[in-house]
NUDOVO-656988 format. One record per residue (C-alpha): residue number from 1; residue in three letters; x, y, z. Coordinates in nm, 3 decimals. Layout:
<rs>
R  resi  resn       xx       yy       zz
R   NUM   ALA        X        Y        Z
...
</rs>
This chain:
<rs>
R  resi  resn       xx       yy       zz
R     1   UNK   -7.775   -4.749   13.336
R     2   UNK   -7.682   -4.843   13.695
R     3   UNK   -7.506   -5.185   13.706
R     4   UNK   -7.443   -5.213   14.080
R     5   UNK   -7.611   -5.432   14.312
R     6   UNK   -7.615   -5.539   14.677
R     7   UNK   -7.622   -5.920   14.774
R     8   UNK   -7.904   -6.026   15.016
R     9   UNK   -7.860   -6.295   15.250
R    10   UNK   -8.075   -6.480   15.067
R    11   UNK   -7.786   -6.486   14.801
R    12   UNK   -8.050   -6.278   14.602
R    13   UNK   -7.906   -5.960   14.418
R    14   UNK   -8.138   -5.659   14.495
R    15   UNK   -8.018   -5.329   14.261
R    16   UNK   -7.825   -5.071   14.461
R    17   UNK   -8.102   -4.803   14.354
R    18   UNK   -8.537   -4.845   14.377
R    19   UNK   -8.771   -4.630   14.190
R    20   UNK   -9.023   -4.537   14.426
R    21   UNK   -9.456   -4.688   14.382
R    22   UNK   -9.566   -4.342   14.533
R    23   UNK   -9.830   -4.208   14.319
R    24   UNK  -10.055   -3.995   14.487
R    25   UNK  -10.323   -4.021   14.700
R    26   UNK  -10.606   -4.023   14.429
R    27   UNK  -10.661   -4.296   14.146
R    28   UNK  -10.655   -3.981   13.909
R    29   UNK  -10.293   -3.889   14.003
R    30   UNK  -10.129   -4.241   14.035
R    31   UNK  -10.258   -4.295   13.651
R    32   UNK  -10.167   -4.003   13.571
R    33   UNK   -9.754   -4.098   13.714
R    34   UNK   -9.779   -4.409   13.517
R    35   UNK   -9.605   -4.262   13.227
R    36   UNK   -9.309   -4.149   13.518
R    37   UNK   -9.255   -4.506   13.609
R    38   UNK   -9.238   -4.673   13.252
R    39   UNK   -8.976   -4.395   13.190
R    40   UNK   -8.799   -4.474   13.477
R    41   UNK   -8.809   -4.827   13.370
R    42   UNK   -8.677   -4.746   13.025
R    43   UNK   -8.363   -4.528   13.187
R    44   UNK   -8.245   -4.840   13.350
R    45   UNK   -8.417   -4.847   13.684
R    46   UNK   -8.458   -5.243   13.775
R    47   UNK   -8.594   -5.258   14.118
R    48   UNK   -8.908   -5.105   14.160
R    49   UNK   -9.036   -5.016   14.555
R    50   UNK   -9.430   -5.027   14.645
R    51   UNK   -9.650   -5.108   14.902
R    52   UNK  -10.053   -5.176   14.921
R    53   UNK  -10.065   -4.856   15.141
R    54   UNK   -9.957   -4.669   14.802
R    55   UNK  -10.265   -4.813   14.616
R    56   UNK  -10.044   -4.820   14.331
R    57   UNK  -10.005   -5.160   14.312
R    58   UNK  -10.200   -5.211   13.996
R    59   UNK  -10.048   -4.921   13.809
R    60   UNK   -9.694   -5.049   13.905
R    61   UNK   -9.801   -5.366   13.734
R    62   UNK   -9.936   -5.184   13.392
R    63   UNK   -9.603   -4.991   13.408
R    64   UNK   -9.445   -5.289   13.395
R    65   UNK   -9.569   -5.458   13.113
R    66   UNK   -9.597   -5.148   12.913
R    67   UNK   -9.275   -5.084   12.942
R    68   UNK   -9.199   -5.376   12.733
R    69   UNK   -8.932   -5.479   13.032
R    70   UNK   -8.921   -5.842   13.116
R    71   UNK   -9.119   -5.933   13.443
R    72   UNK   -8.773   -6.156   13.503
R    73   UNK   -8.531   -5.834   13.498
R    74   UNK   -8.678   -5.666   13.762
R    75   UNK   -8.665   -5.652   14.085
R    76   UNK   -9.031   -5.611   14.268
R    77   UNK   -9.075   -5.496   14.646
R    78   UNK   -9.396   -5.470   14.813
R    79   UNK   -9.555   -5.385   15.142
R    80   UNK   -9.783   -5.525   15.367
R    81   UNK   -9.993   -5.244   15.566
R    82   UNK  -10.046   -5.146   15.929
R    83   UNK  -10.360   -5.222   15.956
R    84   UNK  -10.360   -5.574   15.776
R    85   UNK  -10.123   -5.724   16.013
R    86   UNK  -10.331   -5.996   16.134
R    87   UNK  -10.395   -6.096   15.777
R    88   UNK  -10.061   -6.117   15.610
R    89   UNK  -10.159   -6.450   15.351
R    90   UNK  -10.515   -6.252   15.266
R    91   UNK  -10.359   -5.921   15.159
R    92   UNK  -10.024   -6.045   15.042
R    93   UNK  -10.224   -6.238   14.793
R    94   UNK  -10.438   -5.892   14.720
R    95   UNK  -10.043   -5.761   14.641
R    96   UNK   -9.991   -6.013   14.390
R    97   UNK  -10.372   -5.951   14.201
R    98   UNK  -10.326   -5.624   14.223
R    99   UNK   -9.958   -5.645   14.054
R   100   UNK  -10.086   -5.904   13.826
R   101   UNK   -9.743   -6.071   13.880
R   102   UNK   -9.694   -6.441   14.031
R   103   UNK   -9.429   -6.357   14.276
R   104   UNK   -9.260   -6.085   14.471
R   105   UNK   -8.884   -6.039   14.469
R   106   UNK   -8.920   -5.867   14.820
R   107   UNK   -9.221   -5.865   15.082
R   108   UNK   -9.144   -5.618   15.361
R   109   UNK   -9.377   -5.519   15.711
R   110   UNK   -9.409   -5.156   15.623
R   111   UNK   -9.440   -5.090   16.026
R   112   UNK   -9.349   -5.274   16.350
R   113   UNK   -9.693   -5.173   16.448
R   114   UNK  -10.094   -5.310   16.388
R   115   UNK  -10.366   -5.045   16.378
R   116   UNK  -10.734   -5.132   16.399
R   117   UNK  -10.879   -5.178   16.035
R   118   UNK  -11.028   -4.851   15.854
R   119   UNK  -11.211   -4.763   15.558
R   120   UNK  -10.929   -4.735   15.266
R   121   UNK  -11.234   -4.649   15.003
R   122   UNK  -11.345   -4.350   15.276
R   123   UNK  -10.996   -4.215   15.368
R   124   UNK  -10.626   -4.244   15.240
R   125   UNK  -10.487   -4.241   15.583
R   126   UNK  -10.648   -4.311   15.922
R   127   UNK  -10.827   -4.003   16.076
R   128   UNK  -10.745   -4.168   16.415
R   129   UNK  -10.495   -4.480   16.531
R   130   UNK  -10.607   -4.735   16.710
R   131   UNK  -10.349   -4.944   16.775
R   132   UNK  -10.362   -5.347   16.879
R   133   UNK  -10.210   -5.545   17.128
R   134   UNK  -10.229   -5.833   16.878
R   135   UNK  -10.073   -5.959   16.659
R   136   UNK   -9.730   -5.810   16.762
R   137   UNK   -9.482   -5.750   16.520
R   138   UNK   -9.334   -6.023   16.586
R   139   UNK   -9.623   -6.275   16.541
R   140   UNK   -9.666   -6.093   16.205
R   141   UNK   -9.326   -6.215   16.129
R   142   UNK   -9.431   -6.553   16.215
R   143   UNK   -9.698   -6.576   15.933
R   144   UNK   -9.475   -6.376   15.680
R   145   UNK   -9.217   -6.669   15.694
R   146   UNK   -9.488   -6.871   15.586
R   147   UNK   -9.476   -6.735   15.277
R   148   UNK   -9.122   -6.808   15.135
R   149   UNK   -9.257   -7.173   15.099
R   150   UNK   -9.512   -7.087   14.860
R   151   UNK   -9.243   -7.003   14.657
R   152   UNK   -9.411   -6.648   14.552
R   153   UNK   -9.196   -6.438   14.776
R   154   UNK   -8.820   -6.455   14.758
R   155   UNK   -8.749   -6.276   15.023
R   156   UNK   -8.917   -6.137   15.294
R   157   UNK   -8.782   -5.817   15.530
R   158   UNK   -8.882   -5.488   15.749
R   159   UNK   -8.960   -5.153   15.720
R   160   UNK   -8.912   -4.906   16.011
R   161   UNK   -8.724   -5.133   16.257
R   162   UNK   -8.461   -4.983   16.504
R   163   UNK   -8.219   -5.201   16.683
R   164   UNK   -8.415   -5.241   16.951
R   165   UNK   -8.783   -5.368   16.750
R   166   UNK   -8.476   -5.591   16.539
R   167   UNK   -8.358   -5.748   16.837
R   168   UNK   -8.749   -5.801   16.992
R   169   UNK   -8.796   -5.961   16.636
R   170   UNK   -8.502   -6.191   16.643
R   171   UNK   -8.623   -6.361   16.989
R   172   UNK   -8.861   -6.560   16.798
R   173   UNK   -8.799   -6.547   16.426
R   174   UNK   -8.679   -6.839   16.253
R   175   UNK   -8.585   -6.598   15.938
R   176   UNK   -8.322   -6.328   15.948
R   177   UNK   -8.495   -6.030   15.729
R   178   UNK   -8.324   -6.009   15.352
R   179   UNK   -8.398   -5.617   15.396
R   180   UNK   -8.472   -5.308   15.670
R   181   UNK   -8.613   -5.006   15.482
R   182   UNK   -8.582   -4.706   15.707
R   183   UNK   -8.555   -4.331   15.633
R   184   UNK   -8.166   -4.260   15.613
R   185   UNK   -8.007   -3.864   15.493
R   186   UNK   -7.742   -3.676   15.589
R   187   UNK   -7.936   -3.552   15.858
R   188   UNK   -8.010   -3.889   15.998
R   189   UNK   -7.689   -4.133   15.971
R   190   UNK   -7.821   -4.401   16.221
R   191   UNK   -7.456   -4.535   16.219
R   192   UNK   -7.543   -4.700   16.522
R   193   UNK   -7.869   -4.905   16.283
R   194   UNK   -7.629   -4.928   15.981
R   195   UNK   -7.332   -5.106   16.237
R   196   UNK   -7.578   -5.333   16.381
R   197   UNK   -7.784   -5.426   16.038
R   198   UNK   -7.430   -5.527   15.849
R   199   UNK   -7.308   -5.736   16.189
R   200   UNK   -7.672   -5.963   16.119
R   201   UNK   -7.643   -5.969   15.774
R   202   UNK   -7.979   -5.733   15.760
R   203   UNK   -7.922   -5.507   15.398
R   204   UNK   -8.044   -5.157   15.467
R   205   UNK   -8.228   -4.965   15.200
R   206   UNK   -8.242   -4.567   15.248
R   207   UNK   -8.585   -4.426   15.206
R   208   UNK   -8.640   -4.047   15.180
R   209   UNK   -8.296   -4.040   15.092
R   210   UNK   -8.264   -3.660   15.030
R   211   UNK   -8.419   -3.521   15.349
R   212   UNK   -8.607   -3.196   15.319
R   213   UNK   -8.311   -2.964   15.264
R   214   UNK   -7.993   -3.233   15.273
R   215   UNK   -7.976   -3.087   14.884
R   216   UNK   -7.876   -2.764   14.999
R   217   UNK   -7.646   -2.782   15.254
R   218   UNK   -7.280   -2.668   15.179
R   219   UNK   -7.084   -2.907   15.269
R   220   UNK   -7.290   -3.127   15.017
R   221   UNK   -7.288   -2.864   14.783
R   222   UNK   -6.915   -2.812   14.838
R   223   UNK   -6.839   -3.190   14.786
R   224   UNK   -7.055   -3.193   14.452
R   225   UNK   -6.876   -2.949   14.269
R   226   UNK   -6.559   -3.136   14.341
R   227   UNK   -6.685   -3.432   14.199
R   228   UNK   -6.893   -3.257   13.890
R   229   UNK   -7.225   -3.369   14.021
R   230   UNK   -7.564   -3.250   14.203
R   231   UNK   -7.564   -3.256   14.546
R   232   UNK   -7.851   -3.556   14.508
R   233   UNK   -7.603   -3.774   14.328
R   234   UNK   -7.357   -3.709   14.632
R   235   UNK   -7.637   -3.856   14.852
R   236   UNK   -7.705   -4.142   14.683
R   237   UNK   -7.306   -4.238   14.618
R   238   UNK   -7.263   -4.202   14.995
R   239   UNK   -7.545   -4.469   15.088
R   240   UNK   -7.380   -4.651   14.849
R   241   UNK   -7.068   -4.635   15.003
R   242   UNK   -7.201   -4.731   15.328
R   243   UNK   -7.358   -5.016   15.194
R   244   UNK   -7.712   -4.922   15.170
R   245   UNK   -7.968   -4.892   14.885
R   246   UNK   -8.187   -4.631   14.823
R   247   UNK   -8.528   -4.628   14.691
R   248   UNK   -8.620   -4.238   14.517
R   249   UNK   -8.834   -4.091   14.283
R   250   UNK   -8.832   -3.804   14.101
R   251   UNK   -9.067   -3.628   13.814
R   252   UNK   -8.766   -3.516   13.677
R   253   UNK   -8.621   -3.726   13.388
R   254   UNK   -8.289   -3.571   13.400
R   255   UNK   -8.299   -3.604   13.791
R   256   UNK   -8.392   -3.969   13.725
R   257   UNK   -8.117   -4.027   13.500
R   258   UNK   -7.886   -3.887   13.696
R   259   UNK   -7.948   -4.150   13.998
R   260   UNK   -7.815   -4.388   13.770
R   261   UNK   -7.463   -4.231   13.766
R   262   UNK   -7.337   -4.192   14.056
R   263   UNK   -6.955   -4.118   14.153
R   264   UNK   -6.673   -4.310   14.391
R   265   UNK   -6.661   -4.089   14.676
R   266   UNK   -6.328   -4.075   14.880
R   267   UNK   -6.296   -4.136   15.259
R   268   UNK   -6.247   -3.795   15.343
R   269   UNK   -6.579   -3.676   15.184
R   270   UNK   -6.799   -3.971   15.311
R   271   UNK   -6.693   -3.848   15.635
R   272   UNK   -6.778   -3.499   15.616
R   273   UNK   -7.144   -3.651   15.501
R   274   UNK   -7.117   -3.892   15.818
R   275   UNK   -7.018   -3.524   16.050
R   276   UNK   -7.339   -3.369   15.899
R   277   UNK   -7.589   -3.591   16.061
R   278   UNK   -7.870   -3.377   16.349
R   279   UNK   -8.030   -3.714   16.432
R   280   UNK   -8.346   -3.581   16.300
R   281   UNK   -8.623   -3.716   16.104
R   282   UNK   -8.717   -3.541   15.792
R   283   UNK   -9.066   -3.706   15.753
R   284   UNK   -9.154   -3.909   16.065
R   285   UNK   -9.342   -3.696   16.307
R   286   UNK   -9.441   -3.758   16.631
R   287   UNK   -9.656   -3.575   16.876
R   288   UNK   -9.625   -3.591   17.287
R   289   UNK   -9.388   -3.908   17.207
R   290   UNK   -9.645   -4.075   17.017
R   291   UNK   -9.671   -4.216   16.682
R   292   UNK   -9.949   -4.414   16.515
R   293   UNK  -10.074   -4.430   16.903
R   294   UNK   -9.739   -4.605   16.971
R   295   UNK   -9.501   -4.457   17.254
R   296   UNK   -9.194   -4.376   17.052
R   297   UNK   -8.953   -4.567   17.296
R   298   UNK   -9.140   -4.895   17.173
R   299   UNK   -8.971   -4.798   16.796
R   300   UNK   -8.645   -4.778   16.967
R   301   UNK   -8.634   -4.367   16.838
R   302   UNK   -8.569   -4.247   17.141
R   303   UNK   -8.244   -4.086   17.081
R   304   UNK   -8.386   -3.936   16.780
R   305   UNK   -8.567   -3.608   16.698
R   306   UNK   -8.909   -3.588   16.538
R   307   UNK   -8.937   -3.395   16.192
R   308   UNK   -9.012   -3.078   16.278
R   309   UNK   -9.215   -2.999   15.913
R   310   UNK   -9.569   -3.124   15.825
R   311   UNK   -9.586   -3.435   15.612
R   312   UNK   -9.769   -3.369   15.259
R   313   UNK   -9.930   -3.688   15.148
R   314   UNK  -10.052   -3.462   14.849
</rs>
């Protein structure tokens, strides 16, 4: 069981590694990964990560209580979508039903971005964006501080933000996030996010942590079998070592295990991790320099490179 944990500037502790609330894009395949999380939950995992967008919500809550795991011992993120920017109280409250929990150790803006409303009973994911003006990201923010004083949030962050949407944000907000979620490998240090987000006091939590093929590269290989590890657990210990989180998920309960137990890398071998990055996405794609109907110099990604693989929501 993994005993380390980051402090928040909230003063909150948030556990150094997330089990992910992906389930599936049908209600027949996120019951069916119930069993997945409440194992996971039973191997030591204490933070679990979820958003609305998952539709998982209410599973994640089940999980929870089946698992026999005290609500108080764990440490709950959730999401608020895209296209429910403009109604953060409404659907933030729709979190907490769905969860069947009174509070949230973690609400996070899953995108610096607000699409047009669509039909979530018709279709999983938009078959077009239509992105707002209004509200901006940063009036978003406005309403989501509003929450702390209900006292059903204890912390409130981002997910997605560059430097540059971070500093747009911190113009006008009154709260410094607790937590930036972003997608962070090998392939894709963002040093430059990960200097900036420790300066502010802004905890950074890896998503899509392994890349597509960061697992079988040979440096990473190389490094594992000095250590007597998988080159996943090398991964994971060099977040770590940076100071960063990292929410996974795996159907594998040796894989899952293994997550927990990670090992002290030296200086030397973080930096041969740091030499590996290609400042490439693994899973955010744009097309023509547009995402979600969003210019991609608006996320600040300028300087980065698109995944150049299709994303399976499957």
């Amino acid at each position: 069981m993994s005993s380390e944990y980051f402090t928040l500037n909230t003063g909150a502790k948030i556990p150094a590694i997330a089990f992910g609330g992906w389930g599936g894009v049908t209600a027949e395949k996120r019951e069916a990964w119930k069993p997945t999380l409440i194992s996971a939950l039973k191997a030591g995992y204490r933070h679990i990560d979820g958003a609305w967008f998952y539709r998982s919500e209410s599973i994640i809550g089940a999980g929870i209580r089946e698992s026999g795991i005290p609500r108080e011992e764990i440490f709950l993120t959730t999401k608020l979508p895209f296209h429910h920017a403009g109604r953060v109280q409404e659907f933030f409250e729709d979190s907490l039903k769905n969860l069947g929990v009174d509070y949230v150790d973690l609400y996070l803006m899953h995108w610096p971005i607000c699409l047009e409303d669509f039909d979530t009973d018709a279709n999983f994911f938009p078959t077009a964006f239509n992105h707002l003006e209004h509200p901006t990201y940063s009036e978003t923010w406005a309403e989501m501080e509003k929450l702390l004083a209900t006292g059903k949030v204890k912390a409130i962050g981002v997910s997605n933000f560059s430097v540059k949407t971070l500093e747009i944000l911190a113009e006008t907000a009154r709260v410094v996030p607790a937590v930036n979620q972003v997608e962070i490998h090998p392939y894709l240090v963002q040093q430059d996010l990960v200097d900036y987000s420790k300066k502010k006091g802004i905890h950074l939590t890896a998503y899509s942590a392994t890349g597509r093929d960061c697992r079988d590269d040979p440096v990473l290989k190389e490094i594992a079998a000095k250590y007597g590890v998988s080159p996943v657990q090398v991964i994971f210990a060099w977040d770590i070592a940076r100071g960063l989180s990292v929410a996974t998920q795996s159907s594998s309960e040796e894989r899952r295990k293994e997550a927990l137990n990670l090992p002290k890398l030296d200086e030397e071998d973080i930096a041969r991790v740091n030499a590996l990055d290609r400042k490439q996405f693994a899973y955010t794609q744009w097309e023509n320099g547009v995402l979600f109907g969003w210019p991609i110099e608006k996320f600040g990604w300028e300087h980065l490179k698109s995944a150049d693989k299709p994303t399976s929501w499957s």
